[in-house]
ZAMARGU-4260 file (C-alpha; in steps of 0.2 Angstrom, whole numbers, plus 5000, padded with zeros to 4 digits):
<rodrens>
0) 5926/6082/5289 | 5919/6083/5272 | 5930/6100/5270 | 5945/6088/5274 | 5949/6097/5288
5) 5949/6080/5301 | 5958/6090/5314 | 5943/6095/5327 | 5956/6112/5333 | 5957/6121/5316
10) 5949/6135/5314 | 5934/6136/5305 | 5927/6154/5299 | 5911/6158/5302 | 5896/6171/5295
15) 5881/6169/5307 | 5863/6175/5304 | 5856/6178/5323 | 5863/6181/5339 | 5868/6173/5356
20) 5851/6174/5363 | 5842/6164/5349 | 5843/6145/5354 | 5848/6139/5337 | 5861/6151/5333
25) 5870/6152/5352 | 5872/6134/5356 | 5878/6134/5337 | 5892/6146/5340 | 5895/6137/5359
30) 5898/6118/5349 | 5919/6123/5348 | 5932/6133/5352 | 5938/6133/5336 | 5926/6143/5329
35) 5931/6160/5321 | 5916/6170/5320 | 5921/6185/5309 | 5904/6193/5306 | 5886/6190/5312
40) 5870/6200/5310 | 5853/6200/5316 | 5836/6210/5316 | 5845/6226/5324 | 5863/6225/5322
45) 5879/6219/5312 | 5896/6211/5323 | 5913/6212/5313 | 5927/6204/5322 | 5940/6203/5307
50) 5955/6192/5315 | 5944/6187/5333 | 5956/6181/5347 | 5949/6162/5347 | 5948/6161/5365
55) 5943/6178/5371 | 5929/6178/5356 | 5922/6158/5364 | 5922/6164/5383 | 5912/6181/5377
60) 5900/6172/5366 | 5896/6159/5383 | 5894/6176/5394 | 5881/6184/5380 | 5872/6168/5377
65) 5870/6169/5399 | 5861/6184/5396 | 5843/6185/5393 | 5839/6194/5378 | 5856/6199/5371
70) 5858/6206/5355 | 5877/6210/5346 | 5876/6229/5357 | 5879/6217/5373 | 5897/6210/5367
75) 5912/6218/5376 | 5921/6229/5361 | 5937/6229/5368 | 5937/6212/5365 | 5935/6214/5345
80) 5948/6216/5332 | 5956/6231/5323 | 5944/6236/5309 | 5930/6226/5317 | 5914/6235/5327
85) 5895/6234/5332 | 5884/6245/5319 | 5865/6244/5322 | 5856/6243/5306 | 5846/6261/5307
90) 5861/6272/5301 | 5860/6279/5287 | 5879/6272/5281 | 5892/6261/5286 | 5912/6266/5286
95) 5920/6251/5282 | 5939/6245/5285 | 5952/6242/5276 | 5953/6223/5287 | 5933/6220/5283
100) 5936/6224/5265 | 5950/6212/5265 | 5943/6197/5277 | 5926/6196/5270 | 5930/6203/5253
105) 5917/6220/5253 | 5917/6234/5240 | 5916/6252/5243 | 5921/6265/5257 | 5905/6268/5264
110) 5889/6257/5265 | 5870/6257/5269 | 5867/6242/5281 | 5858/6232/5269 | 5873/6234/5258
115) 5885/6228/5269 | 5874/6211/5275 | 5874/6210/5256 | 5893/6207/5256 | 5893/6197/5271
120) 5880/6184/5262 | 5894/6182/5249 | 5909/6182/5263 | 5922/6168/5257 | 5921/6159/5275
125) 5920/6141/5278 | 5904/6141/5285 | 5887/6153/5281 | 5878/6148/5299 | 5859/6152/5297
130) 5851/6152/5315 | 5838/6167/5311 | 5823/6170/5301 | 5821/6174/5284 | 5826/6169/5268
135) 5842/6175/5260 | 5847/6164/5246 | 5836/6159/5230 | 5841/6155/5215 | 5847/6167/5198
140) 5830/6159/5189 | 5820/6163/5203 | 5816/6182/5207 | 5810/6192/5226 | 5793/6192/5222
145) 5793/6173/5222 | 5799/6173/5238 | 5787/6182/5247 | 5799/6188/5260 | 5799/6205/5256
150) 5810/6210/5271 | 5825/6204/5265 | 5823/6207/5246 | 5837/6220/5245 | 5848/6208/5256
155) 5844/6191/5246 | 5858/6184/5237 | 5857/6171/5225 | 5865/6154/5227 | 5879/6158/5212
160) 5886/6170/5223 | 5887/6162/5240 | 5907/6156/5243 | 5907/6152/5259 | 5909/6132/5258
165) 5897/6126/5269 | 5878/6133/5272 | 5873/6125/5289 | 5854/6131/5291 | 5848/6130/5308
170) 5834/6141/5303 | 5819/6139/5292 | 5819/6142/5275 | 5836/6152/5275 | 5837/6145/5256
175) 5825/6142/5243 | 5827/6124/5237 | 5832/6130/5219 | 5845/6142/5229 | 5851/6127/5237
180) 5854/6117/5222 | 5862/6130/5212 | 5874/6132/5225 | 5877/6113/5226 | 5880/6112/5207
185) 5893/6126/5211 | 5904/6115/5224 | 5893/6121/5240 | 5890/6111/5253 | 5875/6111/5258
190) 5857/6099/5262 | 5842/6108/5268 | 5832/6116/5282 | 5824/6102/5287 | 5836/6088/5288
195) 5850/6103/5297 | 5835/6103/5311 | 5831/6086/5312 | 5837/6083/5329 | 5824/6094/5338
200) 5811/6085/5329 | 5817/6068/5334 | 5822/6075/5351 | 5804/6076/5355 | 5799/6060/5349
205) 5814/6051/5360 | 5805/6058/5375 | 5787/6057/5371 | 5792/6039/5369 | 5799/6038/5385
210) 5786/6047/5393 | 5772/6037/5388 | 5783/6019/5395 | 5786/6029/5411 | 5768/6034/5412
215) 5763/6017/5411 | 5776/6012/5423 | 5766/6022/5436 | 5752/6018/5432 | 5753/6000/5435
220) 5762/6005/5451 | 5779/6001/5446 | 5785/6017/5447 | 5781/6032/5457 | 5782/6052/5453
225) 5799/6051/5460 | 5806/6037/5452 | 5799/6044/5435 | 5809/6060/5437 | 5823/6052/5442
230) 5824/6041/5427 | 5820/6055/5416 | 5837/6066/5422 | 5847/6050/5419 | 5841/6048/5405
235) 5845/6065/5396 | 5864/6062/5390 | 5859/6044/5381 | 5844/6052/5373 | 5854/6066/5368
240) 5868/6052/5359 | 5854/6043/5350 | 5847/6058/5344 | 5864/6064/5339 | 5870/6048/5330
245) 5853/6045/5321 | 5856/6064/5314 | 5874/6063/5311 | 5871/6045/5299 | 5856/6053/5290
250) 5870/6068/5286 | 5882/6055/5282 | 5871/6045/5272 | 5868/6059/5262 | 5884/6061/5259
255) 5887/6044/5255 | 5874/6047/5242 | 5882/6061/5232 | 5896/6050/5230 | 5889/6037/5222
260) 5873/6046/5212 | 5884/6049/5197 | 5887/6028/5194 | 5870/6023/5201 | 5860/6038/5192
265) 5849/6026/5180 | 5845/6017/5200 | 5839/6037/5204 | 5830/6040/5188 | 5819/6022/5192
270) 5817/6027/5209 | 5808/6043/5205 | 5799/6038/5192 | 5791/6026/5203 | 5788/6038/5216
275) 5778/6047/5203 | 5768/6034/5195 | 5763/6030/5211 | 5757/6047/5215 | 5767/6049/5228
280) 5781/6062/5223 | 5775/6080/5217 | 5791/6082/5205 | 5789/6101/5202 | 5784/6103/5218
285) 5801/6097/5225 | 5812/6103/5210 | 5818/6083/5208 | 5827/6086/5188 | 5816/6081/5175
290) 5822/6064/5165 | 5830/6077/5154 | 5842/6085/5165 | 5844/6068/5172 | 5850/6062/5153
295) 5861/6077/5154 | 5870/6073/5172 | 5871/6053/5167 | 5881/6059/5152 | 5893/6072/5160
300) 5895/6058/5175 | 5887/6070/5188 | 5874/6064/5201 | 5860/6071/5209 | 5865/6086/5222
305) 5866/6085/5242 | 5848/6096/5243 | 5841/6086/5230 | 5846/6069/5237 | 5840/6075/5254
310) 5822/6077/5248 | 5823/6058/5241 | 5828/6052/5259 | 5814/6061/5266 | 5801/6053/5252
315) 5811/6037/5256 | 5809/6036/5275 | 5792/6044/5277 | 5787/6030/5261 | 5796/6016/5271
320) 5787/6019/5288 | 5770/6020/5280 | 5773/6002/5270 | 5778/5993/5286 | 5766/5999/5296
325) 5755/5993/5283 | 5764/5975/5284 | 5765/5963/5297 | 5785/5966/5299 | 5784/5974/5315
330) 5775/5961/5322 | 5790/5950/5321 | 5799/5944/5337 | 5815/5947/5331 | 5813/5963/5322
335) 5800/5969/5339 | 5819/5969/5346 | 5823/5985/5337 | 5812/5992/5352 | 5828/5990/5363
340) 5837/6002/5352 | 5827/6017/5353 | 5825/6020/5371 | 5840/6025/5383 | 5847/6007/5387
345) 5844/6007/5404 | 5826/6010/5404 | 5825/5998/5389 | 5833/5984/5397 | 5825/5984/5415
350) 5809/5988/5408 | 5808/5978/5391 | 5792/5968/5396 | 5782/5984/5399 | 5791/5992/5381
355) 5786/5976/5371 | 5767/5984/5377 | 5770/6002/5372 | 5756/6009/5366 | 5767/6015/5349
360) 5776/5999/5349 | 5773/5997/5328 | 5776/6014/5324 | 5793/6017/5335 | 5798/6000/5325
365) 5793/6006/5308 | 5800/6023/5311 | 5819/6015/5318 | 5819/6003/5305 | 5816/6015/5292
370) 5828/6026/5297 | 5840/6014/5300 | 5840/6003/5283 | 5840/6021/5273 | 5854/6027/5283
375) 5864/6011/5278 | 5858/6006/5264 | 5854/6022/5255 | 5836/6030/5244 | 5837/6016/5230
380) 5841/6001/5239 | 5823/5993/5242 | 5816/5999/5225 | 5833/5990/5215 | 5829/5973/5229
385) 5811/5974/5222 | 5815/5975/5201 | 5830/5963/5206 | 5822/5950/5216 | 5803/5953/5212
390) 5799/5951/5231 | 5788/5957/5243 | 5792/5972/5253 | 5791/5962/5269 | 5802/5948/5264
395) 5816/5962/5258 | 5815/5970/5276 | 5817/5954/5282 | 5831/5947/5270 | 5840/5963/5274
400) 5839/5963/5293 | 5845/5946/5291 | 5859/5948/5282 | 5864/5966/5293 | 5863/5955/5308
405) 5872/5940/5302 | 5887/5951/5297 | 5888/5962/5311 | 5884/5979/5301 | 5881/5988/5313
410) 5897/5984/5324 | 5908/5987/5311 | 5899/6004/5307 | 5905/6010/5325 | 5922/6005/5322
415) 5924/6012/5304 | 5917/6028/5315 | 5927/6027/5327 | 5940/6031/5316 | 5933/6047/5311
420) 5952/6057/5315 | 5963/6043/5310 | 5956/6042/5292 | 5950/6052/5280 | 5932/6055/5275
425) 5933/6049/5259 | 5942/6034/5265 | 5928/6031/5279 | 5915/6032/5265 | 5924/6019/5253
430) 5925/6007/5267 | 5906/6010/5273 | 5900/6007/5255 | 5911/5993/5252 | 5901/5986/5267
435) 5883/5990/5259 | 5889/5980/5246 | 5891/5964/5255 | 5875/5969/5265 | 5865/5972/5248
440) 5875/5953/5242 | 5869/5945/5257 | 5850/5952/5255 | 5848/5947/5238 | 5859/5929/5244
445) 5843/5926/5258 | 5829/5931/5245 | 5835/5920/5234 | 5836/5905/5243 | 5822/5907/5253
450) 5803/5905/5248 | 5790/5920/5249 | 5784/5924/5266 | 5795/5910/5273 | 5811/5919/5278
455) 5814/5916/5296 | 5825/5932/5304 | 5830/5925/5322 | 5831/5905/5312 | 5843/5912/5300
460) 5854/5923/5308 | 5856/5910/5322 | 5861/5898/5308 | 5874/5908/5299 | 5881/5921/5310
465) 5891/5908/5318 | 5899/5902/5302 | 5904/5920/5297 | 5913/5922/5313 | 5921/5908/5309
470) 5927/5911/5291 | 5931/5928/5294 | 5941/5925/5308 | 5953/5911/5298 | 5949/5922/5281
475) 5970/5927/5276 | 5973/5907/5280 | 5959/5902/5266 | 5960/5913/5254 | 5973/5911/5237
480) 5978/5917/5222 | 5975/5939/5218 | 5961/5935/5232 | 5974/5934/5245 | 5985/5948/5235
485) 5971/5960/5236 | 5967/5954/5256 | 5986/5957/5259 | 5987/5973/5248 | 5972/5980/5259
490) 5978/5974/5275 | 5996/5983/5273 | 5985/6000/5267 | 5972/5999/5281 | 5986/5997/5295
495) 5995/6013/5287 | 5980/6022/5289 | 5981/6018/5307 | 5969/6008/5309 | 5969/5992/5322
500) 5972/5976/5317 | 5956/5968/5317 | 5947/5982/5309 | 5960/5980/5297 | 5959/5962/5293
505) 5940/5964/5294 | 5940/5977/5280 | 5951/5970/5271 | 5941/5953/5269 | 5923/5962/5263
510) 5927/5957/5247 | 5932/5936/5252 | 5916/5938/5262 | 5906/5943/5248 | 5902/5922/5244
515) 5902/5915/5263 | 5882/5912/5264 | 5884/5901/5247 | 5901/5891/5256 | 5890/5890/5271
520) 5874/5883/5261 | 5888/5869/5255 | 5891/5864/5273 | 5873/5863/5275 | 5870/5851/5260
525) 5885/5843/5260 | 5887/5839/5280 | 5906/5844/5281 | 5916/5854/5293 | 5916/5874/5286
530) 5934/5877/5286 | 5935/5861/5274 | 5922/5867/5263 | 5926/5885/5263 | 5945/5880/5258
535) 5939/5870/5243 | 5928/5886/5239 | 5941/5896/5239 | 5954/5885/5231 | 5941/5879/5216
540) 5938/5897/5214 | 5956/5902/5210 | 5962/5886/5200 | 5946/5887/5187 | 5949/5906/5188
545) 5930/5909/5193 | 5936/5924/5205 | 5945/5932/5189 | 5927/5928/5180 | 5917/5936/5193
550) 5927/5954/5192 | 5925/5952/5173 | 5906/5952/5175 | 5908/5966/5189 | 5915/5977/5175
555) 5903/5973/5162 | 5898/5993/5156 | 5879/5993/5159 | 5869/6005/5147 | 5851/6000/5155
560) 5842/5994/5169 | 5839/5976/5160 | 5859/5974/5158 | 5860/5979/5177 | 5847/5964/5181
565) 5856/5954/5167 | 5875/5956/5176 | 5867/5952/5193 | 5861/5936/5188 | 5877/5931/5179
570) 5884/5932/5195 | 5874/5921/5205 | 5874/5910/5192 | 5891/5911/5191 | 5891/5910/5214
575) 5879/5896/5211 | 5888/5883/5199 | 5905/5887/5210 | 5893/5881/5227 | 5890/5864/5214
580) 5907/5861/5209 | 5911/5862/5228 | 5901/5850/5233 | 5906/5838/5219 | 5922/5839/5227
585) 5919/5837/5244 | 5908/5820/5239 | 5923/5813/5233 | 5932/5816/5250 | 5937/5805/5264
590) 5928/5811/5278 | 5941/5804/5290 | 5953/5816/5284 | 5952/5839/5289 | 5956/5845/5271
595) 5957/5861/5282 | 5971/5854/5292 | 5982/5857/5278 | 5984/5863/5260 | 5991/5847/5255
600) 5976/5838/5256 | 5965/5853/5249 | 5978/5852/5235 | 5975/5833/5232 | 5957/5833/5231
605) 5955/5845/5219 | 5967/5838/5208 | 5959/5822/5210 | 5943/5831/5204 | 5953/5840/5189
610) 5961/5824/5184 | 5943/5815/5183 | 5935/5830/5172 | 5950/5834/5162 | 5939/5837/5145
615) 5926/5849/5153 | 5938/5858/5162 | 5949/5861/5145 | 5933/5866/5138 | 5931/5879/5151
620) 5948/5886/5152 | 5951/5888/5134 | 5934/5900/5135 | 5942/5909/5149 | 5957/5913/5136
625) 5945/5918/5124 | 5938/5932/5136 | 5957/5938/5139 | 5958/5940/5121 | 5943/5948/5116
630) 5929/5962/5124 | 5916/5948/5128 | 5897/5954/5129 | 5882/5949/5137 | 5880/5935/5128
635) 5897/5928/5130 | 5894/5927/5146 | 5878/5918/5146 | 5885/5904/5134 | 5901/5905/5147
640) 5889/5902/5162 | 5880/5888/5153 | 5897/5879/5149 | 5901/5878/5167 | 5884/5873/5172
645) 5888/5859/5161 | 5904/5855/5170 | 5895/5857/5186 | 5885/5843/5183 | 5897/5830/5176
</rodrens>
């Protein structure tokens, strides 16, 4: 996807380090059809198949990886391509062709084994598959001696050379991490060893999990040997899918990353320097850019690289587990529900009173909702909540799981997924981080308005999910003015894209969602129905031009962290005094009568209300005008924001 190429059928070409007998490498090269494996090589020999037959090259790669012990010799010759052969890697030299020298781009007539894997390192494929040993890309600063692989010195490339488009690396330390990031700076994509093997790691821990509930199971009597077995073989496909989908969102949340690391870069630079005052992050160690290069990047608009962002997941994760287990978080009833999630659903559900027991019931919390919030949220989401909000790690994992819950993240995450062929990848990743925006809205929205140590997850979510069902459902009827042009404008794109029609209209209102806890607080205080208070919301919003406002503040250029904290708090400010205003409204209602039966009556009400405060609203709108008219500062706004407050309270 992230090469664009959303059609599963096209052929993707492929250099492999390994063979068919080697786990990682064969059930690699088994994942599709498609693949055009045009050149492989392992300990002993070297396979050329310029221009493969796709289908004869898949049913002879299942046959070899059959066999026990089968190396490139063992492949059917007839079956490869003009130009192409098997060469074992003791001759002295290699006749090449005149189709190898054109498919993979290799020099000279005649070449020493070592010579030609050389060429094949720096094929122009789409993918450079690592499923051997050894390490075979470093970086131009870095020499052989540093790698200690001796083996491979005269094979070793450096990362400025490799064109194949993607490096998958199934094995271990195929690439040093500077190799990895100079190829990243270079367009590769790329991530590193450890997060491209990931899924065997958490395999293992899916089914010690599970072994330890079913060992409990019998031992209490529930269960017998049999049983045990049987659950075990039922179980394998849904581990398999949670281990899958928890893999595939740490690669996409990688990817998400990269995307967004050049605006959010002085988020980054925090981030890490936190991680080292803390004396938790090595920074030479892990080749994180100096504050320097960082400077460098923020100035040229470049971010941080896939490799590099990888390692600040990991430190993020393994940092995030070790503070709630520290904390009393996963001791939560609500959150303890997370338990549910990380077992196959059928064992979950029919055993969940024995699970709530699990010996490693903390930790399998801590580690799920670290994974989860990072995969969703991303590295510097926690440490922005904590500058921004100046709360306690605890109440931010609570305001988030909160807000996740209460706006369905992860149900509209599967359906933005599920969409995976219909749209692009770049469109999939606007929509999801348009998403983490309103999540990162509603977190800061429950922190705000709740005291420390206070915020009551199951309370709140029961209290407010209902109403955003609500408002989003009747959303196009209530909003007005450009926020109903842009609702309509996205609507009309999304269904394009081929997207459903309630994914659409969903997408479309992220933005209109973005104040529903403060109309919701409203209906609390002011004891109306939601669709009347959510009308005047949106209404008072468009005739005082406050929606217009709010993107000016959005667009406000930010040169330091202190302007970032500044800009949010103009905006709840700005969310707060609208919630006031509303409510001043609404008191002056008759009760008897829906304002959401109709926009007449929404329309006379707030006239009323205009009428009444003519002076402070003149006031207002003539500094509105001045903002058109000029390139308004911080201060403006400030002043701005204190003017309404005054009209607020009139």
């Amino acid at each position: 996807r992230e090469l664009g190429l959303t059609n599963t059928q096209q052929p993707l070409t492929v250099v492999g380090i390994g063979n068919m007998a080697g786990d990682i490498f064969g059930n690699g090269m088994l994942l599709s059809k498609s693949l055009q494996l045009v050149a492989a090589f392992d300990q002993s020999t070297i396979f050329i198949d310029p221009n493969p037959d796709i289908e004869a090259a898949f049913k002879e790669r299942q046959r070899l990886f059959s066999l026990p012990n089968a190396t490139w010799s063992d492949y059917d010759k007839s079956l490869i391509s003009t130009g192409g052969g098997v060469f074992s890697r003791h001759v002295k030299t290699i006749q090449t062709t005149s189709e190898m020298r054109l498919k993979l781009q290799i020099g000279g007539l005649r070449l020493t084994p070592n010579e030609l894997i050389h060429y094949l390192l720096k094929a122009p494929v789409d993918v450079l598959w690592n499923g051997g040993t050894g390490t075979y890309i470093k970086a131009s600063a870095e020499n052989h001696a540093e790698i200690a692989d001796k083996a491979n010195d005269t094979l070793r490339i450096d990362g400025a050379e490799v064109q194949a488009k993607i490096v998958a690396e199934g094995g271990n330390l195929g690439m040093t991490q500077l190799g990895r990031v100079e190829y990243a700076m270079r367009g590769g994509l790329s991530n590193t060893d450890f997060c491209d093997n990931s899924a065997s790691v958490d395999c293992s821990d899916h089914e010690v999990n599970l072994k330890i509930l079913l060992q409990e199971l019998m031992r209490q009597g529930i269960i017998d040997n049999a049983k045990r077995k049987e659950l075990l073989k039922e179980s394998a496909e849904e581990v398999m899918q949670l281990v899958l989908l928890n893999n595939y969102r740490q690669i996409q949340a990688i990817g998400m990353a990269y995307a967004e690391s050049g605006q959010r870069i002085e988020d980054y630079r925090r981030y890490i320097d936190s991680l080292i005052v803390e004396g938790k992050l090595d920074r030479e160690l892990e080749y994180i850019p100096a504050d320097e290069e960082i400077s460098k990047r923020k100035i040229s608009g470049a971010g941080f690289t896939r490799p590099e962002l990888a390692i600040l997941l990991a430190y993020c994760k393994n940092d995030l587990k070790e503070e709630l287990m520290a904390s009393h978080v996963p001791d939560d009833p609500y959150i303890a529900g997370e338990l549910l999630r990380m077992l196959p659903s059928s064992v979950a559900q029919a055993y969940a009173p024995q699970l709530a027991q699990h010996q490693l019931k903390r930790e399998m919390i801590a580690t799920y909702v670290a994974n989860h919030l990072v995969n969703f949220m991303g590295v510097t989401f926690l440490h922005r909540m904590k500058e921004a909000n100046a709360a306690a790690l605890p109440d931010i994992i609570k305001a988030y799981i909160t807000a996740r819950d209460i706006f369905h993240l992860e149900n509209f995450w599967q359906a933005v997924e599920a969409a995976n062929h219909t749209i692009s990848e770049e469109s999939q990743r606007n929509l999801l981080l348009a998403y983490t925006q309103l999540i990162r809205v509603g977190t800061s929205w429950i922190l705000a308005n709740h005291a420390a140590g206070q915020i009551d997850v199951a309370r709140c979510v029961a209290l407010y999910s209902p109403g955003v069902e609500i408002i989003l459902k009747e959303l196009p009827l209530l909003l007005v003015g450009e926020r109903l042009e842009i609702w309509e404008t996205r609507f009309a794109e999304y269904r394009q894209w081929g997207l459903d029609e309630k994914l659409a209209s969903w997408a479309a209102g992220i933005e209109g969602m973005t104040p529903v806890l403060a109309v919701l607080q409203t209906v609390e205080t002011a004891q109306q129905p939601i669709l009347d208070v959510a009308k005047v919301f949106y209404e008072l919003g468009d005739r005082l031009n406050l929606y217009w406002f709010s993107q000016q503040i959005e667009q406000l250029p930010t040169e330091n962290h202190w302007q970032a904290l500044a800009k949010e708090g103009y905006r709840d400010e700005l969310e707060r005094q609208q919630r006031r205003l509303t409510a001043a409204i609404l008191a002056m209602h008759n009760k008897d009568q829906s304002i959401a039966q109709g926009d007449e009556a929404c329309q006379a009400h707030i006239r009323a209300w205009l009428n009444q405060y003519q002076q402070g609203i003149h006031r207002w709108r003539m500094l509105t005008h001045e903002f058109e008219l000029s390139s308004p500062d911080f201060a403006m706004y400030a002043v701005a924001l204190r003017e309404l407050g005054q009209l607020a309270l009139l």
